[in-house]
N, C-alpha and C positions, 0 to 999 in steps of 0.2 A: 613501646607503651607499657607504663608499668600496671601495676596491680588495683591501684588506688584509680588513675585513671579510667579503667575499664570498665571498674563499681559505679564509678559516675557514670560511664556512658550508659551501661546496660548491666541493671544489678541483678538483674532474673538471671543473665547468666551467668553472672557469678558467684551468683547462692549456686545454680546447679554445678558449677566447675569444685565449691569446696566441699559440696556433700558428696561427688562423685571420688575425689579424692581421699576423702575419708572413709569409703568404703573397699578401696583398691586396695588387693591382698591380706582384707583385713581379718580373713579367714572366720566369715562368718558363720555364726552357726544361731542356735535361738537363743541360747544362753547370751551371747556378749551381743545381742542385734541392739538392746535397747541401749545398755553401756555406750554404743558407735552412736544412734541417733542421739541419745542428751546432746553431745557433742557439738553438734550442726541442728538443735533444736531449734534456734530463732529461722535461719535459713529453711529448712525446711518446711516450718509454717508460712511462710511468704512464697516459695515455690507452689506449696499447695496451693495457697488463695487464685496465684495465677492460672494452677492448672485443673484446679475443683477436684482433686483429689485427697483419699488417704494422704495420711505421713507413710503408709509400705508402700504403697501406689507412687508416691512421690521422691523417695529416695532409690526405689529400682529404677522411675524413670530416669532417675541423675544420670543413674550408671549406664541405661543402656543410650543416651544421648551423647554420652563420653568414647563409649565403644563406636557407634555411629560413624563420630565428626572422625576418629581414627581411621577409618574405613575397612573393619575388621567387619566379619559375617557375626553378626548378632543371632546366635543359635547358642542351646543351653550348652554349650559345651565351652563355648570360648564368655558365657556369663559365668560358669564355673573358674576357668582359670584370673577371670579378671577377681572375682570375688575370693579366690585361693581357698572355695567353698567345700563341701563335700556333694560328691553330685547328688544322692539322694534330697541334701535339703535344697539345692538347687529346684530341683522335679517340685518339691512344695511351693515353690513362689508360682507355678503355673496359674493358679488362681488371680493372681494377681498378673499376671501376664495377660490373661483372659479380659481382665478388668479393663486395663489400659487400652484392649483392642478394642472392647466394646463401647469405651468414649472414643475411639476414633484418635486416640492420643498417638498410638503405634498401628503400624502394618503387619500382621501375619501371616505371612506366607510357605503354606506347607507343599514340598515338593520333591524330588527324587537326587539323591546324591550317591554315586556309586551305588543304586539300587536299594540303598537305603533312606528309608524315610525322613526327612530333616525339615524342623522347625525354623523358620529364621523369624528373626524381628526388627522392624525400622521403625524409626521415627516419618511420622507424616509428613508430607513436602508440607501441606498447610502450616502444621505447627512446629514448624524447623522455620517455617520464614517469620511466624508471629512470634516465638522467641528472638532467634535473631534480629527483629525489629522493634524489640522488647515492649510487646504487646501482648494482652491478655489473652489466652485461647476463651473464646465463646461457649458460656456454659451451655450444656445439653443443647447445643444448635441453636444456639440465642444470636441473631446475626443484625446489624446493624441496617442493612439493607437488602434486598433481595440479590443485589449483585453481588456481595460478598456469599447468598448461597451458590450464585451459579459458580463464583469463581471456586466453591467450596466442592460443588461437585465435578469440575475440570479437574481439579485436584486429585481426586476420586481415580477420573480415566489418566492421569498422568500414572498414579500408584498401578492400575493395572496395564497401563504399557510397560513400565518397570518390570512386570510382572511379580509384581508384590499383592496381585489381589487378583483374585478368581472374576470370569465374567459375570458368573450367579451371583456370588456375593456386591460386586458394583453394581450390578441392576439392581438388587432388591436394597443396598445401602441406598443409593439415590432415590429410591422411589418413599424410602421411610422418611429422608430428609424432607420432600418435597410434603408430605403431609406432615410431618411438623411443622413447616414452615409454610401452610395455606391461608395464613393470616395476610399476608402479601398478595394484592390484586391480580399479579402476574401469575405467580402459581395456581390461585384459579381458578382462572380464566387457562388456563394450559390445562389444570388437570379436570376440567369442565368437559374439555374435546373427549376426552374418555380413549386415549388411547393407549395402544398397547405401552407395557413398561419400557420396549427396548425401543419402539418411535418416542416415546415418551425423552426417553435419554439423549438420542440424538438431538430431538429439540431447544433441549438445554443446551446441548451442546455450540450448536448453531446460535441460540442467545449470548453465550462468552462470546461466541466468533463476532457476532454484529455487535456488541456491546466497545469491544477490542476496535469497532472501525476497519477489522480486515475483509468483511462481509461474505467472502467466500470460505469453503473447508475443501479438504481435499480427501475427497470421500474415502476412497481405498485404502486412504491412511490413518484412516478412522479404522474403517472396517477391520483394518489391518493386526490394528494395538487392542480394539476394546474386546475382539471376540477373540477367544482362546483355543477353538480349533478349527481344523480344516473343514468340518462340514458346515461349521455354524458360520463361518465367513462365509461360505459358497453360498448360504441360504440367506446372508443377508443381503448380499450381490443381488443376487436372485432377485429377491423380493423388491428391491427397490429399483433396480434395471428394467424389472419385467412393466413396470407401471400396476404391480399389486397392491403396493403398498398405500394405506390411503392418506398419507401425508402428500404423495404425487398425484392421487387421484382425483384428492379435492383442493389442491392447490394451494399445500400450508408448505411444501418447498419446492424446489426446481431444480435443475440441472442448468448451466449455461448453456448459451446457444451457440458454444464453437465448436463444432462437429467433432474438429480433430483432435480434441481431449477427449471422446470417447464419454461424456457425461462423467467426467470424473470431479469436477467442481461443483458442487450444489451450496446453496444457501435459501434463508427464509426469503418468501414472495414478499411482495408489499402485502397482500392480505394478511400474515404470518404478524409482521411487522407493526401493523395497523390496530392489531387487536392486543400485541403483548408489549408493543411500546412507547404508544402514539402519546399517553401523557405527558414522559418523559424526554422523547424527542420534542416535542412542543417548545418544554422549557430549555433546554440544550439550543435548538435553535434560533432561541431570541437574541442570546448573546453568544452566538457561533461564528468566529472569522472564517473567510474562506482559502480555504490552504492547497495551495496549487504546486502536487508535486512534481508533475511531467510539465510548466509553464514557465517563461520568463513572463511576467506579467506587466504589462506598459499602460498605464493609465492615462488618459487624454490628455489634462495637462502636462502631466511630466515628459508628453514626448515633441520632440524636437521636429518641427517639420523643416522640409527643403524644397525650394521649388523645383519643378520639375517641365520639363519641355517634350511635346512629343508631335507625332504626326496628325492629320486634322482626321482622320481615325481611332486611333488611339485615344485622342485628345475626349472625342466625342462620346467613345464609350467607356472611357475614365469617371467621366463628367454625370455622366448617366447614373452610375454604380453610385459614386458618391451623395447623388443625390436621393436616389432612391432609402440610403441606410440612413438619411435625417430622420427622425426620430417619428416627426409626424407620420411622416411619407411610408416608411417602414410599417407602421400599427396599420395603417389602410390598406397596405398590401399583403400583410399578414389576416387581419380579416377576408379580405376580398380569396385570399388562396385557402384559408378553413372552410370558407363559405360554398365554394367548390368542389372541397374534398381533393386541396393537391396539398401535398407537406407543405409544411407550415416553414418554409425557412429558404433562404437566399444563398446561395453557394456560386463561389466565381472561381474562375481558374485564370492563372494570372501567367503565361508563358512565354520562351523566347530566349532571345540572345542574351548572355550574362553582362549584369552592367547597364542595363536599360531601363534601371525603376522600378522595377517590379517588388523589391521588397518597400522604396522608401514610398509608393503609393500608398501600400497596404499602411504605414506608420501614418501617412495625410488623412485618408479615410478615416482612420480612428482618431484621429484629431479633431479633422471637420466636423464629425459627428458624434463628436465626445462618447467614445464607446473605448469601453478599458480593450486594446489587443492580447491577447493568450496566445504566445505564440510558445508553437508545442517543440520541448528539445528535444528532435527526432532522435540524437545520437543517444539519451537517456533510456529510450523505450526499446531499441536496441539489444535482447540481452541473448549471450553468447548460450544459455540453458534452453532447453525445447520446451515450449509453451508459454515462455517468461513475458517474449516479446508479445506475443499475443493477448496478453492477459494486460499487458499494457495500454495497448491501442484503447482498451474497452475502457481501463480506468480513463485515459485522458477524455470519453465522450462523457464516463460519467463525471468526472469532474466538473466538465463543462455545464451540464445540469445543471449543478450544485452553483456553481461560476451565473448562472442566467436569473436564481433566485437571489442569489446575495447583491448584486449590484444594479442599480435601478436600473438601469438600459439594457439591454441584452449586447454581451459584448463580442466584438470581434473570434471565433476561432483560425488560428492562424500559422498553417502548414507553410514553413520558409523551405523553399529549398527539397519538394517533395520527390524528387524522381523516383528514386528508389521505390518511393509507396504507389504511384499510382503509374511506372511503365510497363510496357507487356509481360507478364507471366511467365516463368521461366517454363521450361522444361525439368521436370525432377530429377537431377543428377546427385544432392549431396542434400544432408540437412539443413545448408543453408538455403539452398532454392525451394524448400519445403518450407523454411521457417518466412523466406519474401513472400511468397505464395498465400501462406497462411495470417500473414500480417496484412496484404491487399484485401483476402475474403473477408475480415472482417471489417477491414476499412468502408467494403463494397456493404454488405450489411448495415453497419452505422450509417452510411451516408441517405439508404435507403430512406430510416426511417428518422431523419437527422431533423430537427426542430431548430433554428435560432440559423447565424450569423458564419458561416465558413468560407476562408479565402485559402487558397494554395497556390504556390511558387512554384514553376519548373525550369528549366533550361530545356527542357527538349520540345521539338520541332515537331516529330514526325513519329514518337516514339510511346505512345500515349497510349495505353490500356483502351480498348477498344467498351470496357464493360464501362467505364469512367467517366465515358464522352455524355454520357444521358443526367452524370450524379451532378453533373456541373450547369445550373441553370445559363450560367453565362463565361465565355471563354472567349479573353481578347489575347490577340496575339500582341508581345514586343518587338520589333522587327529594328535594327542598331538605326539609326537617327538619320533622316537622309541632310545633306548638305547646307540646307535652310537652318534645319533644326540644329545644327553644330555648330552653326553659326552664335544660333542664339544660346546658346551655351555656353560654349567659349566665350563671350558679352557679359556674361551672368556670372562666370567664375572669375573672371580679368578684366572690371569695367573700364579699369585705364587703357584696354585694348583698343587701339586702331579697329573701324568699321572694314578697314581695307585689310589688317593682318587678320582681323577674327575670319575671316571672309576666303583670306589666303589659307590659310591652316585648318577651315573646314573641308575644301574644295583638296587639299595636299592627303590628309589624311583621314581614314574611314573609323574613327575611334567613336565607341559609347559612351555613354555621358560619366557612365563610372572610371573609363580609361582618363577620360579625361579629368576626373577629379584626380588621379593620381600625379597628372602631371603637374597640378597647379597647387597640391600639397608641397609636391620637389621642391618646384620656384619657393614655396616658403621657407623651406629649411633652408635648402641654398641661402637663400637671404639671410637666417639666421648664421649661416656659418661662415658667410665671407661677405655676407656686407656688402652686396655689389647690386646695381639696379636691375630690373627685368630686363631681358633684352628677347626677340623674336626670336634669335640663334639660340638661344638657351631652349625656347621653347621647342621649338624644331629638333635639339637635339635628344630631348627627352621625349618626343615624338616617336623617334628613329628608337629607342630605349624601350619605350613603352609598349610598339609593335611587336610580335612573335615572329609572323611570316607576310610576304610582300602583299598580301589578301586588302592589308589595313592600309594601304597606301594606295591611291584613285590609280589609274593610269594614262600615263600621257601619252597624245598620238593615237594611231590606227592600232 
C-alpha cells in the first residue's frame, strides 16, 4: 500500500507518521523546535483537533506513538536517543509528559529497573484503537454513550493488568470518570448505592462483562490483575468470600451455584440488572433473534416426519406424551402443576435398544405439536479444559430460557443420545470422571428446577443414574420390535412386499426398525447401480449383512 493510499484510509495517522518523522534525530533543542514544527504546521494542527491538545502536547505525542508501535520501552532515555536530544532538555518536556498523562492520552508507569527508578510511557490501549480506527479521542471524557465509559474504564483495568498503572491510581481514575460522567442514568443510579470505590469498580466491571453478553467474570482473575499486592488481593478474596462484602450481602452480585469452581465465577443478580439495565434490554429485546449456540435448532415445519410402528405399550404411551404437549393440553397442565406447587415442566426419558425410534419420535412430537426441537450438541459442550464443560450445561438451560421467550410455544429441549450425562457416576479416578461427575451434578440441579418442555435419548437398559429416575416425569422403554411389528415395517418400507415374505423375513430375523431401514436403503442403491428388480434373496442377503451376531436371527427348533 503506498503513501497516498493510507492518507486516504486514515489521515490522523498519517499526520502523526510525518510529524514523528520529522522529528527523528532532529537533534532538538529550543532554538531549532520551532524551525521543525513550521514544517509539519498544517499536520499538527489537525492532530491537535483530534487529540484536544497543545501543538508540544501534540508533536511529543507523534513521537512517542512512533516509539510505541516499534515496540521500544518508552522511558526518557530512549526519547532522548530517538530525538538525538540533549538529555537535560529531554527532562524539560516532563511537563508535557505530565500533560498528556493527565488527559489520559498516555500511561505512566513508574517502577524499579536494576534498582533503579525508571519512568516509562505508553500510549492508551483506548486511544491507540481510536486512532487506529481514525476516530476522534473524546474530549475531557465527553463519551457518546455510557457504554463507551464502561468500555473506557475496562480500558483502565486492561492498562493496569499491563501493569502500566498503579491500583490507587485506577481506583481513583475511575471513580473521577464516573462523576464526570453522572449525567448518564446508569452512573447514577450506581453511584446512588453509595458504595465503596473498589465494589464501586468492580461493578462496572461486571457491566462490560454483561453488556459483552459473556455474563459471568472470573473473579481471581480480576482480583488477580486489578490489585497490585499480595495483601490487597488476599483482602479482596477475603472480603468478598467471607459474604462481608455488601455487594453479596444485599444481593447486587452472586457467585454461581457450581460448587466445584470454588465461587470463582460471579456476575450481576437480575436485581443488579433490573436497575442498571432494564431500559436498555427492553429495547434490545424487541428486535433480539434468538441465537442458539449449544443447538441444532429444527423448527416444526421444516422437520420431516416418518411413521413409526411400535408395540401396543409403547404405542400407548407414545400417544399419551404427544398428546399431552398439544398446546391446549400443555397450558392446563402447566397451570394445574403451578397450582400445586410441583415444577412447572414435562420431562420424558426416552430409552432402549438403538434403532427403535427414539430419536425420530422425539422429531413427530415436535411436528405434531408445532414446537421448534433444540436438540443440544452434546459433543460441543464437551470441553477438554476443567470447568469448560460445566459452565456449558448451564449455558444450554439458559439458552433454553431465552429459546421459551422468543418463540411462541415453548419449545422442545432435546438430549439425543444422553448416556454419558445421565448413567451412573463414576468413581473419581482422573479428571475426566470428575469433569462426567461434575457435568451430571449440574444437570441433576438444572433439572431440579427445570421449567418448560425436555426429552432425552438413551441406549441403556439397566444403567441409569439412580438420582435421574425422579427428574424424569415420564420413562418409556424401546424394547426391538416383536414379530407383528416387523412385519408391519417391513410393509411400510417394501409396499411391493408379499404379505407372505414381509411375514417371512419378520419371523427369520430379529432387526429394529432402523436395521431395517438400512436394508431397504441397499436395495436402493443396488437398484441404482445395476438395474436389476427386488428380489427376497437380495433381501435375505443383506439380512445376513446387516446382522452382527446370531442374537438377530429367531431360532429354529428346540
Amino acid at each position: 500500500m503506498n503513501n497516498n493510499e493510507l492518507a486516504y484510509q486514515n489521515p490522523l495517522l498519517k499526520n502523526l507518521e510525518k510529524i514523528a518523522n520529522e522529528f527523528k534525530n532532529c537533534e532538538l533543542n529550543e532554538i531549532n523546535k520551532n524551525k521543525i514544527t513550521q514544517k509539519v504546521q498544517e499536520e499538527i494542527k489537525i492532530a491537535a483537533t483530534f487529540l484536544h491538545c497543545s501543538e508540544d502536547e501534540t508533536w511529543l505525542f507523534a513521537v512517542l506513538f512512533a516509539l510505541n508501535i516499534s515496540g521500544r520501552d518508552t522511558d526518557l532515555e530512549s526519547l532522548n536517543q530517538y530525538l538525538n536530544s540533549s538529555p537535560f532538555y529531554v527532562v524539560s518536556l516532563i511537563p508535557l509528559l505530565e500533560g498528556l498523562a493527565n488527559k489520559r492520552l498516555i500511561i505512566k508507569n513508574t517502577g524499579y529497573d536494576s534498582k533503579i527508578i525508571a519512568t516509562r510511557f505508553q500510549i492508551s490501549s483506548f486511544v491507540f484503537n481510536a486512532i487506529s480506527l481514525n476516530k476522534a479521542v473524546p474530549k475531557h471524557h465527553e463519551f457518546n454513550d455510557v457504554y463507551e465509559v464502561i468500555e473506557r474504564i475496562n480500558e483502565m483495568i486492561c492498562d493496569r493488568e499491563r501493569n502500566n498503572l498503579s491500583t490507587d491510581d485506577l481506583v481513583s481514575e475511575a471513580k473521577n470518570l464516573l462523576l464526570a460522567q453522572k449525567n448518564y442514568p446508569m452512573i447514577q443510579k450506581l453511584l446512588a448505592l453509595d458504595f465503596s470505590d473498589e465494589d464501586t469498580l468492580l461493578m462496572i466491571y461486571l457491566c462490560y462483562v454483561f453488556a459483552n453478553e459473556t455474563g459471568e467474570a472470573d473473579i481471581e482473575r480480576y482480583i488477580y490483575y486489578v490489585y497490585d499486592s499480595i495483601g490487597a488481593k488476599i483482602r479482596a478474596k477475603k472480603h468478598l468470600y467471607s459474604g462481608q462484602s455488601i455487594l453479596i450481602d444485599e444481593e447486587w452480585v452472586s457467585f454461581q451455584e457450581d460448587n466445584f469452581y470454588g465461587g470463582k465465577e460471579i456476575a450481576l443478580t437480575d436485581k443488579s440488572v433490573e436497575l442498571l439495565f432494564a431500559e436498555d434490554i427492553k429495547a434490545v429485546e424487541k428486535g433480539k433473534s434468538f441465537s442458539a449456540k449449544y443447538y441444532n435448532v429444527f423448527l416444526p415445519d421444516k422437520i420431516k416426519i416418518s411413521p413409526l410402528f411400535f408395540n401396543q405399550q409403547e404405542q400407548k404411551q407414545t400417544k399419551l406424551l404427544k398428546e399431552l404437549l398439544i398446546e391446549e393440553n400443555y397450558q392446563k397442565t402447566i397451570q394445574k402443576f403451578k397450582y400445586l406447587n410441583y415444577p412447572a415442566s414435562i420431562t420424558a426419558l426416552l430409552y432402549g435398544d438403538p434403532g427403535t425410534g427414539k430419536t425420530q419420535i422425539g422429531y413427530n412430537i415436535a411436528h405434531h405439536t408445532q414446537r421448534p426441537l433444540l436438540m443440544v450438541d452434546i459433543a460441543s459442550i464437551r470441553d477438554k479444559y476443567v470447568g469448560e464443560s460445566e459452565k456449558k450445561i448451564k449455558q444450554v438451560f439458559k439458552q433454553y430460557k431465552q429459546a421459551c421467550e422468543y418463540y411462541p410455544t415453548t419449545p422442545i429441549l432435546f438430549f439425543n443420545e444422553s448416556d454419558a450425562l445421565i448413567s451412573k457416576r463414576f468413581e473419581v479416578n482422573s479428571s475426566v470422571d470428575q469433569m462426567n461427575n461434575s457435568m451430571q451434578n449440574i444437570l441433576l440441579q438444572e433439572l431440579e428446577d427445570f421449567e418448560g418442555i425436555l426429552i432425552a435419548t438413551s441406549n441403556l437398559n439397566v444403567n441409569l443414574d439412580n438420582a435421574f429416575e425422579r427428574r424424569f416425569l415420564y420413562k418409556i422403554r424401546f424394547d426391538k420390535p416383536d414379530t407383528a411389528t416387523r412385519k408391519l415395517i417391513w410393509k411400510n418400507k417394501i409396499p411391493e412386499l408379499s404379505a407372505e415374505d414381509a411375514e417371512h423375513l419378520a419371523e427369520q430375523y430379529v432387526l429394529t426398525g432402523g436395521q431395517i431401514n438400512n436394508i431397504v436403503r441397499k436395495t436402493v442403491l443396488e437398484n441404482i447401480l445395476q438395474e436389476t428388480p427386488l428380489t427376497v434373496s437380495n433381501l435375505l442377503e443383506y439380512c445376513e449383512q446387516e446382522i452382527i451376531n446370531h442374537y438377530h436371527r429367531n431360532k429354529v427348533g428346540f
